[in-house]
C-alpha positions as CSV (number, residue, x, y, z in Angstrom):
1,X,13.7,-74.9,3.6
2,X,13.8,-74.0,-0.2
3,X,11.7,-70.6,1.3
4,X,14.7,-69.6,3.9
5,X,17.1,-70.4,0.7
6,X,15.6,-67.9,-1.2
7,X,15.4,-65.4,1.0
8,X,19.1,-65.9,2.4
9,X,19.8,-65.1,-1.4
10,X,17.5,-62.5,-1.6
11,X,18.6,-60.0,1.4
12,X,22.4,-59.5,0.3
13,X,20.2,-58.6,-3.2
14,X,18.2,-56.4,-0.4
15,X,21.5,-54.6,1.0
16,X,23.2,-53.9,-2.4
17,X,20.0,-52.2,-3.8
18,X,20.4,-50.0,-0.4
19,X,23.7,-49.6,-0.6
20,X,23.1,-47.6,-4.0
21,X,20.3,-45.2,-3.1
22,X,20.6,-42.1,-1.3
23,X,18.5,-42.0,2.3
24,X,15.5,-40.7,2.7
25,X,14.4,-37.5,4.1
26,X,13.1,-39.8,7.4
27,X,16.7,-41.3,7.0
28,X,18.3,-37.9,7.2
29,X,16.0,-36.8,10.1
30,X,17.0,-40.1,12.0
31,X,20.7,-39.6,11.5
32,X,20.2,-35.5,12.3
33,X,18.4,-36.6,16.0
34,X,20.7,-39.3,16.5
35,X,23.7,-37.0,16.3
36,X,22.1,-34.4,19.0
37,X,21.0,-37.6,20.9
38,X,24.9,-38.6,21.4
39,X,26.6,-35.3,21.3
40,X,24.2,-32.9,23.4
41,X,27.3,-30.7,24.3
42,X,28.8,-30.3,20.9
43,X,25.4,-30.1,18.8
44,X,21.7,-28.8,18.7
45,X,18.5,-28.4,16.2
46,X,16.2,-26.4,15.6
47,X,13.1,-26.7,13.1
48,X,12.7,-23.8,11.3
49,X,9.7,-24.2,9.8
50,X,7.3,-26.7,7.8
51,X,7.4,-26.6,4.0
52,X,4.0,-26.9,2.5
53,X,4.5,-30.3,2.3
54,X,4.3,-30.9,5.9
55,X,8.1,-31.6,5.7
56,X,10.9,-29.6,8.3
57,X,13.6,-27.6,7.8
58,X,15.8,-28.2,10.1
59,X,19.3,-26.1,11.2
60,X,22.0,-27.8,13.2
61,X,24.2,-25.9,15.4
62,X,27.7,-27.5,15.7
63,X,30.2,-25.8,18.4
64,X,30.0,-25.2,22.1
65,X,28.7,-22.8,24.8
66,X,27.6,-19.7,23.7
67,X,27.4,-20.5,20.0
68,X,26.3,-17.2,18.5
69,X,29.4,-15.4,19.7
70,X,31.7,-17.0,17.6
71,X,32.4,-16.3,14.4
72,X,30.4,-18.5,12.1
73,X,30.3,-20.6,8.8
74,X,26.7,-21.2,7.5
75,X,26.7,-24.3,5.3
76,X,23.6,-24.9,2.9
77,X,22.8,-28.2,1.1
78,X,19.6,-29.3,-1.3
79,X,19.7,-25.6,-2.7
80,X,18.7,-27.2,-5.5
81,X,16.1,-30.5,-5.2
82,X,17.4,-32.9,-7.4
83,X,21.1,-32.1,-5.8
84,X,21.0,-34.9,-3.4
85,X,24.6,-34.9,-3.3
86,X,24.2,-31.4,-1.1
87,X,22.6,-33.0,1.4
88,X,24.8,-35.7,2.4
89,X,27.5,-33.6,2.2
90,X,26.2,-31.4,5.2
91,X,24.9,-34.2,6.8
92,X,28.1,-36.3,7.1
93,X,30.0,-33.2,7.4
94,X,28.5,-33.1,11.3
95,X,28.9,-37.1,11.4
96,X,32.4,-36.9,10.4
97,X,33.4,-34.4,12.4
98,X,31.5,-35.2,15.6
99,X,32.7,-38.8,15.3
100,X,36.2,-37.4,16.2
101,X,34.7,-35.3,18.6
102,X,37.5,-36.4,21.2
103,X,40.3,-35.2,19.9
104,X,41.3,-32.4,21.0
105,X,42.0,-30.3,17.3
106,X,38.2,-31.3,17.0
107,X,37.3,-29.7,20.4
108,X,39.3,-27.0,20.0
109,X,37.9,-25.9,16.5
110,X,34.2,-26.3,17.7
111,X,35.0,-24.1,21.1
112,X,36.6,-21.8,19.0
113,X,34.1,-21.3,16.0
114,X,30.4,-22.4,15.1
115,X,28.9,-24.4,12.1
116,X,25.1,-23.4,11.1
117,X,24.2,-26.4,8.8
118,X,20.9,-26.5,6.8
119,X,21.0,-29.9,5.3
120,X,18.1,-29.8,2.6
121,X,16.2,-26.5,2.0
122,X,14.2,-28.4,-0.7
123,X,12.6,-31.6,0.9
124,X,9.6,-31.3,-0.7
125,X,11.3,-31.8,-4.5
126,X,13.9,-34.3,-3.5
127,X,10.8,-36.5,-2.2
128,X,10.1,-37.4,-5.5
129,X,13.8,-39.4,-6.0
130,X,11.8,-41.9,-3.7
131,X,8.6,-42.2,-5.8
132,X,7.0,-44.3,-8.0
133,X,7.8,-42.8,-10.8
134,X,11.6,-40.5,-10.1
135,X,11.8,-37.1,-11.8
136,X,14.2,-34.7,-11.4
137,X,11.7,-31.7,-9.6
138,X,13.6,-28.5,-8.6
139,X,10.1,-27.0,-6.6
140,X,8.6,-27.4,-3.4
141,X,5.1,-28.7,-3.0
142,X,3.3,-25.5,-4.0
143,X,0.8,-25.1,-6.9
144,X,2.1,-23.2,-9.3
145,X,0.4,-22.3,-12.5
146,X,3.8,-22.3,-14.9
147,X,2.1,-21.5,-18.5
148,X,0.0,-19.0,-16.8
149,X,-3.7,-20.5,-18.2
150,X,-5.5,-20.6,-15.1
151,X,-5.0,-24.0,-14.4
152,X,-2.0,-25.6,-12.3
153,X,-0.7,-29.4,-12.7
154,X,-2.8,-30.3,-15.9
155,X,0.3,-31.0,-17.6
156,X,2.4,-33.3,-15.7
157,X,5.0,-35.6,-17.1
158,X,3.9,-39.2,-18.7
159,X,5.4,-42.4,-18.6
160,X,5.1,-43.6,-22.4
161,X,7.4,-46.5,-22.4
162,X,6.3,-47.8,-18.9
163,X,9.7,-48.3,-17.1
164,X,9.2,-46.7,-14.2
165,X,11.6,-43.3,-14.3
166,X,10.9,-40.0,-16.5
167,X,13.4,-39.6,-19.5
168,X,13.4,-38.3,-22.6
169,X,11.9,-38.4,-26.1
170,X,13.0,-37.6,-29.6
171,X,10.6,-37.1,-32.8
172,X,12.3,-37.3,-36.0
173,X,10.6,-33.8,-37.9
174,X,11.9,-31.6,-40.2
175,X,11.9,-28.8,-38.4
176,X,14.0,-30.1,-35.3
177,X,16.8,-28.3,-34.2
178,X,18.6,-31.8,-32.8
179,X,21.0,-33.9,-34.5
180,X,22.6,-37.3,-33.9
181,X,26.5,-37.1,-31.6
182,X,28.8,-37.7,-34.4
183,X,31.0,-40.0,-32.3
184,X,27.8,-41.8,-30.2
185,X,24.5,-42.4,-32.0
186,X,22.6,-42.4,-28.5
187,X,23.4,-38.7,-28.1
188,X,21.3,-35.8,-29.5
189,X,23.6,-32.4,-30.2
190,X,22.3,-29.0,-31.2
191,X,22.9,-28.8,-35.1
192,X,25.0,-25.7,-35.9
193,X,22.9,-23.3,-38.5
194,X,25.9,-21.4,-38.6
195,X,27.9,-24.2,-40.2
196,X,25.3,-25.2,-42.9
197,X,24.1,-28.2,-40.3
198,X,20.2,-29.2,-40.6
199,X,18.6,-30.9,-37.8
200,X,16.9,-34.1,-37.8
201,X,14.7,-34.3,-34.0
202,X,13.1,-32.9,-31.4
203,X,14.1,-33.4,-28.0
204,X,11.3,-33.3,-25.4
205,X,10.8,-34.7,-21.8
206,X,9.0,-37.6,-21.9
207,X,5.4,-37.0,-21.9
208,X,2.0,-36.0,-23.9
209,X,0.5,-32.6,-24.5
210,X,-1.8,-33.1,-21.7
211,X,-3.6,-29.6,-22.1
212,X,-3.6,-29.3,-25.8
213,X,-1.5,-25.9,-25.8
214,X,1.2,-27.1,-28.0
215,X,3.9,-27.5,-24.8
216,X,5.0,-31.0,-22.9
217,X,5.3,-31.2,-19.4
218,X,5.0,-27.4,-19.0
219,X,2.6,-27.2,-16.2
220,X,3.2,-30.1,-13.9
221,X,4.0,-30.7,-10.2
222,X,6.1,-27.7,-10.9
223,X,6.6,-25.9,-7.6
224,X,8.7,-22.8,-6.6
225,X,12.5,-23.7,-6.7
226,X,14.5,-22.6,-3.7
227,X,17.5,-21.5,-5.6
228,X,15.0,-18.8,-7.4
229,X,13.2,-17.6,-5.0
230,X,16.2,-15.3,-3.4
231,X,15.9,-11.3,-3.6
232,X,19.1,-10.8,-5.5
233,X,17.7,-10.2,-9.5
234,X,14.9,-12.1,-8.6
235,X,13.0,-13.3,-11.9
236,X,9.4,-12.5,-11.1
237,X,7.5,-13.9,-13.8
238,X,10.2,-16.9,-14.4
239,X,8.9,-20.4,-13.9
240,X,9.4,-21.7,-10.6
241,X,10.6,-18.2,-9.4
242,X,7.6,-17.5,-7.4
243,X,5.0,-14.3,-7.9
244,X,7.5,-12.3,-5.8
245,X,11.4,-13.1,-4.0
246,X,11.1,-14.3,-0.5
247,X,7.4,-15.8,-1.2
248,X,8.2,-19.7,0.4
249,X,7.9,-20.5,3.7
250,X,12.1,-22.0,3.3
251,X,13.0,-19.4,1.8
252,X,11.8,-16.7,4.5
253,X,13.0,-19.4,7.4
254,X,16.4,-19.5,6.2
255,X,16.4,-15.6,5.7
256,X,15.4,-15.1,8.9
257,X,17.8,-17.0,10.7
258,X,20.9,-15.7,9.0
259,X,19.8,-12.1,9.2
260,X,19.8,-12.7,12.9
261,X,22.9,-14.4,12.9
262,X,25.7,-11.7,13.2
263,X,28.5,-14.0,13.7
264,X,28.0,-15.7,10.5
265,X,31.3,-14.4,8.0
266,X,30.9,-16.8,5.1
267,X,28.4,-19.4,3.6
268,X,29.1,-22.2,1.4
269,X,26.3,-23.8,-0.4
270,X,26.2,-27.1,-2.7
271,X,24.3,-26.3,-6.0
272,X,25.0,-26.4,-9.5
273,X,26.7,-23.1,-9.4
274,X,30.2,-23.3,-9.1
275,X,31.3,-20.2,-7.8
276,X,33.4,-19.9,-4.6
277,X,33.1,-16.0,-4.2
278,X,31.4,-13.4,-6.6
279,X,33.9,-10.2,-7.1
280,X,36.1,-10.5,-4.0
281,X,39.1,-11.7,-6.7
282,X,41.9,-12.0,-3.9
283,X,38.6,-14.7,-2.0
284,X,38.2,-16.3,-4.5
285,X,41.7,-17.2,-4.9
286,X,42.6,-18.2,-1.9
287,X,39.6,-20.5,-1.2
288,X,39.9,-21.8,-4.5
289,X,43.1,-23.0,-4.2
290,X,42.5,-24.1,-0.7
291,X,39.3,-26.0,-2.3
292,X,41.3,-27.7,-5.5
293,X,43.8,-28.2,-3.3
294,X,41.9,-30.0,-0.6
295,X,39.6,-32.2,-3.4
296,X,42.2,-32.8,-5.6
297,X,40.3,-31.7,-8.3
298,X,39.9,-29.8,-11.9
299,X,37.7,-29.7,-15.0
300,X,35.0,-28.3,-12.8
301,X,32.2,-26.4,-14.8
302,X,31.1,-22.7,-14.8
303,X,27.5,-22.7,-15.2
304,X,26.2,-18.8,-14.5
305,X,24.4,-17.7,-12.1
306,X,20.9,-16.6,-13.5
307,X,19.4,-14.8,-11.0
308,X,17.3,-15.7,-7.8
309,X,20.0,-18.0,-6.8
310,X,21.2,-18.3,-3.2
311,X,24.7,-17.9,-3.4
312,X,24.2,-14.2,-5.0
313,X,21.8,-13.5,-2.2
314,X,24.7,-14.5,0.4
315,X,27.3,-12.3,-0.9
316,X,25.2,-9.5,-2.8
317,X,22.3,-9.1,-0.6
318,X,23.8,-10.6,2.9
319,X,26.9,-9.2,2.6
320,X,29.1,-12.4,3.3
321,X,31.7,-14.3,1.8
322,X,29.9,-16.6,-0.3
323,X,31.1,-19.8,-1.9
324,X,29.3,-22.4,-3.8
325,X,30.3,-25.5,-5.3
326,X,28.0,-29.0,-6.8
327,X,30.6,-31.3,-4.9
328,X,31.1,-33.5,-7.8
329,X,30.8,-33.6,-11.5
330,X,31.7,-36.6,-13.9
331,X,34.8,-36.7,-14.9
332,X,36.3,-36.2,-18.4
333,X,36.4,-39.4,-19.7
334,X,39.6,-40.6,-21.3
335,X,38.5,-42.6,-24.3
336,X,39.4,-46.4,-23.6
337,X,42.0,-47.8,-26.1
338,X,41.7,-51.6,-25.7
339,X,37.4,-50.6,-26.9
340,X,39.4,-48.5,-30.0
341,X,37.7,-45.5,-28.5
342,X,39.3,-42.1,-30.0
343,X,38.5,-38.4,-28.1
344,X,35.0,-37.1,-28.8
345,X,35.3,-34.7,-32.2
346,X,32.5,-32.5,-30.8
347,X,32.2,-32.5,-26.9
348,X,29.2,-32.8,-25.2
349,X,28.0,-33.5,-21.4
350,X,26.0,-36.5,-22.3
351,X,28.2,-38.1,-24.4
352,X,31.1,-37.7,-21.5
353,X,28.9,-39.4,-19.2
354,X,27.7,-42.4,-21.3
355,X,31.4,-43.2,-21.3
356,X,32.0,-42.3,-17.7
357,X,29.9,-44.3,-16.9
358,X,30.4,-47.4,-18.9
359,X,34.3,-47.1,-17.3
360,X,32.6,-47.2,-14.2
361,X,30.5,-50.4,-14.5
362,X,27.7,-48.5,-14.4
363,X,24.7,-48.6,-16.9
364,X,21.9,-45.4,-16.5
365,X,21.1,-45.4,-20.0
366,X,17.9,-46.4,-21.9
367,X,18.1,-47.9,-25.0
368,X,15.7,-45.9,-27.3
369,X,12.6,-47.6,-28.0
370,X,9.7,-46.3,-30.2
371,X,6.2,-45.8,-28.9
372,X,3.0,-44.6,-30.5
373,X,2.1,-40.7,-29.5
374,X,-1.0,-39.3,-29.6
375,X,0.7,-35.7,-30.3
376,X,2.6,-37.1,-33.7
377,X,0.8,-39.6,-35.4
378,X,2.7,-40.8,-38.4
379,X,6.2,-40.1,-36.9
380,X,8.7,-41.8,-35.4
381,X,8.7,-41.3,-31.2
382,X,11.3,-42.9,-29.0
383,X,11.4,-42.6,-25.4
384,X,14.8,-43.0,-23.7
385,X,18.3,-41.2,-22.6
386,X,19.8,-41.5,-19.4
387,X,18.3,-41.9,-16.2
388,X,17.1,-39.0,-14.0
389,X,19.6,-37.7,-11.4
390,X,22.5,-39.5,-12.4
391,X,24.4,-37.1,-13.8
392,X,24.4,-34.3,-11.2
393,X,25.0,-37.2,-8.3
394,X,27.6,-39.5,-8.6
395,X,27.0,-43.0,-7.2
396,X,25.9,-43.3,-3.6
397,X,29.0,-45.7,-3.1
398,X,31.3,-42.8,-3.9
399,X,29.8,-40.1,-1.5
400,X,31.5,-41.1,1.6
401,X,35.0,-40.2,0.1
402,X,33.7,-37.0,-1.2
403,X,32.4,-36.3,1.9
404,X,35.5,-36.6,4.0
405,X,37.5,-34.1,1.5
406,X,34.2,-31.6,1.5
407,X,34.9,-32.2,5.3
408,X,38.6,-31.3,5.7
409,X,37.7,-28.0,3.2
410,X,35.1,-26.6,6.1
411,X,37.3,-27.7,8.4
412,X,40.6,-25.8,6.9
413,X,38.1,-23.0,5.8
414,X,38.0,-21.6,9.3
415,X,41.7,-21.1,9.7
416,X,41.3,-18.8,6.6
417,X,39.2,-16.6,8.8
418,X,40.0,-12.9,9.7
419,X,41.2,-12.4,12.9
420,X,41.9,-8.6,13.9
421,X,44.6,-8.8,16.8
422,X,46.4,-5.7,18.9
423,X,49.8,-6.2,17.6
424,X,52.1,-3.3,19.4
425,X,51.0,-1.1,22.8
426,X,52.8,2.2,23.4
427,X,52.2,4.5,26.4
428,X,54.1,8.1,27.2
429,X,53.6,9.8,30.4
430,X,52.9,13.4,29.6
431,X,52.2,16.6,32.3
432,X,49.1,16.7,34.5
433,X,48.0,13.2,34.8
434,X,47.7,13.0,30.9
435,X,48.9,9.7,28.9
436,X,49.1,8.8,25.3
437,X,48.5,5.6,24.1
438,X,49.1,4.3,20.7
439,X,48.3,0.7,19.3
440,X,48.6,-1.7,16.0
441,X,45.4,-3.1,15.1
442,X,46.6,-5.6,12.5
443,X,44.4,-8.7,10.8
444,X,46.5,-11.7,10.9
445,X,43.9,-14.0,8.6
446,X,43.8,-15.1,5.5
447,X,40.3,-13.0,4.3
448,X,39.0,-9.4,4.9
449,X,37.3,-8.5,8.0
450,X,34.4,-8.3,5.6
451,X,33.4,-8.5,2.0
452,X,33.0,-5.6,-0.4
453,X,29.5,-5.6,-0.6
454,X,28.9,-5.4,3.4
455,X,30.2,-2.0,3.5
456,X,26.8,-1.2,2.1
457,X,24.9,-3.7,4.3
458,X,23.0,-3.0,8.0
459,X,23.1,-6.6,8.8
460,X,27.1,-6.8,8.8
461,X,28.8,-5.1,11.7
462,X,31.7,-3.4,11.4
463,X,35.2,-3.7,12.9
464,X,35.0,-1.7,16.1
465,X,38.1,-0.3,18.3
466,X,36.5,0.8,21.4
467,X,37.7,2.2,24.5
468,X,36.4,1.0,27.8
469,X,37.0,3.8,30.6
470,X,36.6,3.8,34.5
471,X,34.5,7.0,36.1
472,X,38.0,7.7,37.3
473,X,39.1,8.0,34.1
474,X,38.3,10.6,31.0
475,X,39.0,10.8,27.5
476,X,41.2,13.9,26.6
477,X,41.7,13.3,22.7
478,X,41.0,10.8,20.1
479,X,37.9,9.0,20.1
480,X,36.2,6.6,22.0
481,X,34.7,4.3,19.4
482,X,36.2,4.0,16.0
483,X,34.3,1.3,13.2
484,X,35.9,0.4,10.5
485,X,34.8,-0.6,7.0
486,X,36.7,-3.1,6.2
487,X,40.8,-4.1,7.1
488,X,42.5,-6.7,4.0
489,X,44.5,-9.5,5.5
490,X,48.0,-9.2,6.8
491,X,47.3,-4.9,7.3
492,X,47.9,-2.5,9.8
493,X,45.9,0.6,11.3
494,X,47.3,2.3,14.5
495,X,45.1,4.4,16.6
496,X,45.9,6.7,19.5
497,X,44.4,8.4,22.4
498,X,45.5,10.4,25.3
499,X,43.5,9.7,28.9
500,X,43.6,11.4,32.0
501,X,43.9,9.5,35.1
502,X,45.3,6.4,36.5
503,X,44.7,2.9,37.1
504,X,44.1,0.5,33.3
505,X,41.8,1.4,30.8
506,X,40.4,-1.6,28.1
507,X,40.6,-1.8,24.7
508,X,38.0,-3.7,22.4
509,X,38.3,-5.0,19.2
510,X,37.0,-7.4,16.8
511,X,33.1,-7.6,15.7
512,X,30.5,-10.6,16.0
513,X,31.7,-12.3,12.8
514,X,35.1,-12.1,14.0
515,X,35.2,-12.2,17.8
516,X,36.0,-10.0,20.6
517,X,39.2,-9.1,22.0
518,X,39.8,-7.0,25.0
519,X,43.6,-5.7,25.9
520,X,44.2,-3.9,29.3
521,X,46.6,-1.3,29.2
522,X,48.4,0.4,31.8
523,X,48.5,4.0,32.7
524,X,51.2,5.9,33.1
C-alpha cells in the first residue's frame, strides 16, 4: 500500500517534468505520421533523406489536389540545432491548422495555396538536448576536424562540477578580458579598454584542454551546422561551415527540393536571425508590420547574418522572398520595485535573463562553485552560468501560445501574396476579319510578382501573358508570349494584339508561384 502511495505521488512529479521538456525527435516523427494518418486529403510526407546520423528529414505537404500548382510558402524550422523552438513552431503550425480543418476558411486557404514544411533540418544536433549530458551543439553528426590537427573529437566538452548539463567557467587571471556585471555579481561583461577598464577573468566553456593545444572545447562532437553550410558567402574554412557549401546530405535534400519547387514564392525560417526580408525595403515593411502586428511584439534583436546562413541563400541565391525570425526572445525585464531593483546601468543579455527569469518562477542558473583544473593550478576555477538552451527557447509551457500567433502570421501571410489579374478587356472590329484587343494586366497583392534578386535567377519563372490561338485563328501584330520581370503591387501593364479570324481566342497569365489564369475573349 505505502508502494502504490508513492508512486500515486510520484507520476503527477512524472507529468510536470514532461510537461517542461520539449519532444523528442521520435515524438515529432509520431505527431508528423499521426497528422497524415488522420488528414490523408489535406496532408502528405515525404523523407528526404537520412542525416549521417541515421535520423530523417522529413517535408510535409499541407494543401490539396495537385499541390505543386499553387503558389507556395516553404516553412523551415531547426535551421539552427539548439533552436528547438523552430521546430515546434512548424510542427503545431500543421496541428493547428489541420485541427480546424473543417471550416471552411481553413479548406478554402489549403485548396487555394500549399505549405512545404521542413520541421527540423538539424536532428542530429538537437539529439543532444535529450542526452546525458545537454549541450547546446549547432552540427550534425559528422566528424569534423575544427582546429585543423589531424585529429577530430579529441577535445570534447567536460563536466568539472558533475551536474549533469555543460556551462561555463571563469578563471580569475590577470590577463582576462572579463569583468564582474556592475548591477549582478553572477554576470561576466566585456571590460571596456577604451574606458581605462581592466579585466579580472576568463570566460571559457566548461571543460579541460583535452589535447594540450592551449584551446577548450575546440574540437569536439563539433559537426557541420546547417545554417553555414548554404552557398550564399559561404565560409569555407570556418568552423562548422563544411570543406565546401552544399557538402551535407540536409543541406543538398533541402536544396533539391526547393529548386524543383516552382510554386514556392516565399520562405520563412526560425533561426537566430531576425530578418523578414533582405533588401526588398517595401517586403520588409509590410510583413513586418503584418508580423509585429500579428505577435504583438517588439524589442526583437538584430543579430547579422554572417554568411552560409539559409535565409540569405533563400532570397540571394533562390530568388524568393525570404523571412526569418527566432520566434521568441526574453523579454526586457522591468526591474521589480517591491525587490528595490533599479534598471541595469550597463545592459547585457545575461543579466536581462537572470531577472526574466526570476519574474518568471523560473531558476536556470548555477550558482558558481570552484573546482580544481588541471589547466590552472594555483588559480581560482568556477564552473557555472546559466543552463544550456534556456535562453534561445522560452519555457515549453509557453510554446503553444506562441505557436498559435506564428500560426495566424503563415496563415495571414498568404493573403499578402501577388496575384496578377486581367483587369479591363477591349476589342475593335477593324476591316478584313482583323481585331484589336487590348487588356490591363494589374497585380492586386500585397508583394511583387517576384523579388529583386530573381530577375537574375533561372529557377524563378517569370510573369508570362500568353496568347492561346485556334488553327483558325493567326496573329497579325503584337506578340504571342510576353514575360515579364517583375510587376510591384497595386500596378498596371496593358498589352495589345490584333488577330485575324473568328470564334475566342485565350489569354494566360500568371506563373507557377503565382498561379494561372486564363480569360476567353471574344472576337469581333
Amino acid at each position: 500500500m505505502k508502494k502504490l502511495f508513492l508512486m500515486a505521488c510520484f507520476l503527477p512529479l512524472i507529468g510536470q517534468i514532461k510537461a517542461q521538456q520539449y519532444p523528442t525527435l521520435q515524438e515529432q516523427q509520431n505527431r508528423l505520421t499521426q497528422l497524415v494518418k488522420n488528414n490523408p486529403k489535406w496532408a502528405s510526407l515525404q523523407s528526404l533523406a537520412k542525416t549521417i546520423g541515421g535520423k530523417e528529414i522529413w517535408v510535409m505537404t499541407l494543401g490539396s489536389g495537385k499541390t505543386e500548382t499553387k503558389p507556395a510558402i516553404a516553412v523551415v524550422g531547426g535551421v539552427e540545432g539548439a533552436h528547438l523552438l523552430g521546430t515546434e513552431l512548424v510542427i503545431q503550425f500543421a496541428e493547428k491548422l489541420l485541427k480546424q480543418i473543417d471550416k471552411d476558411s481553413v479548406q478554402k486557404l489549403l485548396n487555394e495555396n500549399t505549405y512545404y514544411l521542413f520541421p527540423n533540418m538539424s536532428p542530429d544536433a538537437m539529439e543532444t538536448y535529450f542526452s546525458k549530458l545537454p549541450f547546446e551543439r549547432m552540427g550534425n553528426a559528422n566528424n569534423t576536424d575544427d582546429d585543423r590537427d589531424g585529429k577530430t573529437n579529441e577535445d570534447a566538452f567536460d563536466d568539472l562540477d558533475g551536474n549533469g548539463k555543460i556551462t561555463m567557467m571563469r578563471i580569475e587571471s590577470p590577463v582576462g578580458i572579463y569583468k564582474l556585471h556592475p548591477d549582478d555579481a553572477r554576470v561576466l561583461i566585456k571590460a571596456d579598454i577604451s574606458k581605462g577598464e581592466k579585466g579580472k577573468f576568463l570566460l571559457l566553456s566548461e571543460g579541460i584542454d583535452n589535447d594540450n593545444d592551449g584551446q577548450f572545447n575546440e574540437d569536439g562532437v563539433g559537426g557541420i551546422h546547417f545554417n553555414k553550410n548554404l552557398t550564399y558567402k559561404h565560409k569555407t574554412f570556418a568552423a562548422g561551415a563544411g570543406e565546401f557549401p552544399a557538402s551535407e546530405i540536409e543541406t543538398r535534400a533541402i536544396l533539391d527540393f526547393l529548386y524543383d519547387a516552382f510554386n514556392v514564392y516565399a520562405v520563412v525560417s526560425f533561426s537566430s536571425l531576425n530578418n523578414l526580408s533582405a533588401n526588398d525595403d517595401k517586403v520588409t515593411t509590410v510583413v513586418s508590420e503584418l508580423y509585429n502586428k500579428t505577435l504583438g511584439i517588439k524589442d526583437a534583436p538584430k543579430p547579422s547574418a554572417d554568411g552560409g546562413d539559409f535565409m540569405s541563400w533563400a532570397y540571394q541565391h533562390y530568388g524568393r522572398f525570404s523571412f526569418s525570425t527566432q520566434g521568441w526572445w526574453v523579454p526586457k525585464a522591468k526591474p521589480d520595485t517591491a525587490k528595490k531593483e533599479k534598471a541595469f546601468t550597463v545592459e547585457d543579455a545575461t543579466a536581462n535573463y537572470l531577472r526574466w527569469s526570476a519574474q518568471q518562477g523560473l531558476n536556470h542558473f548555477n550558482e558558481w562553485k570552484t573546482v580544481q583544473h588541471p589547466d590552472y593550478p594555483g588559480q581560482v576555477v568556477q564552473v557555472g552560468g546559466i543552463d544550456p538552451f534556456v535562453m534561445m527557447n522560452p519555457p515549453y509551457k509557453m510554446v503553444n501560445e506562441i505557436a498559435q500567433k506564428h500560426t495566424d502570421f503563415l496563415t495571414k501571410l498568404t493573403y499578402l501574396k501577388p496575384q496578377v489579374v486581367v483587369q479591363k478587356v477591349e476589342t475593335k472590329k477593324l476591316s478584313n476579319g482583323l481585331t484589336k484587343i487590348t487588356i490591363d494586366v494589374a497585380n492586386t497583392g500585397m508583394l511583387p510578382t517576384h523579388s529583386k534578386f530573381a530577375d537574375r535567377n533561372y529557377f524563378v519563372k517569370r510573369l508570362k501573358v500568353a496568347l492561346q490561338l485556334t488553327d483558325k485563328q493567326q496573329l497579325i501584330g503584337g506578340q504571342k508570349l510576353t514575360l515579364i520581370n517583375n510587376m510591384e503591387p497595386h500596378t498596371m501593364q496593358q498589352f495589345s494584339w490584333i488577330v485575324k479570324g473568328t470564334g475566342s481566342i485565350t489569354v494566360e497569365t500568371g506563373s507557377p508561384a503565382i498561379g494561372l489564369t486564363s480569360k476567353a475573349i471574344s472576337l469581333q
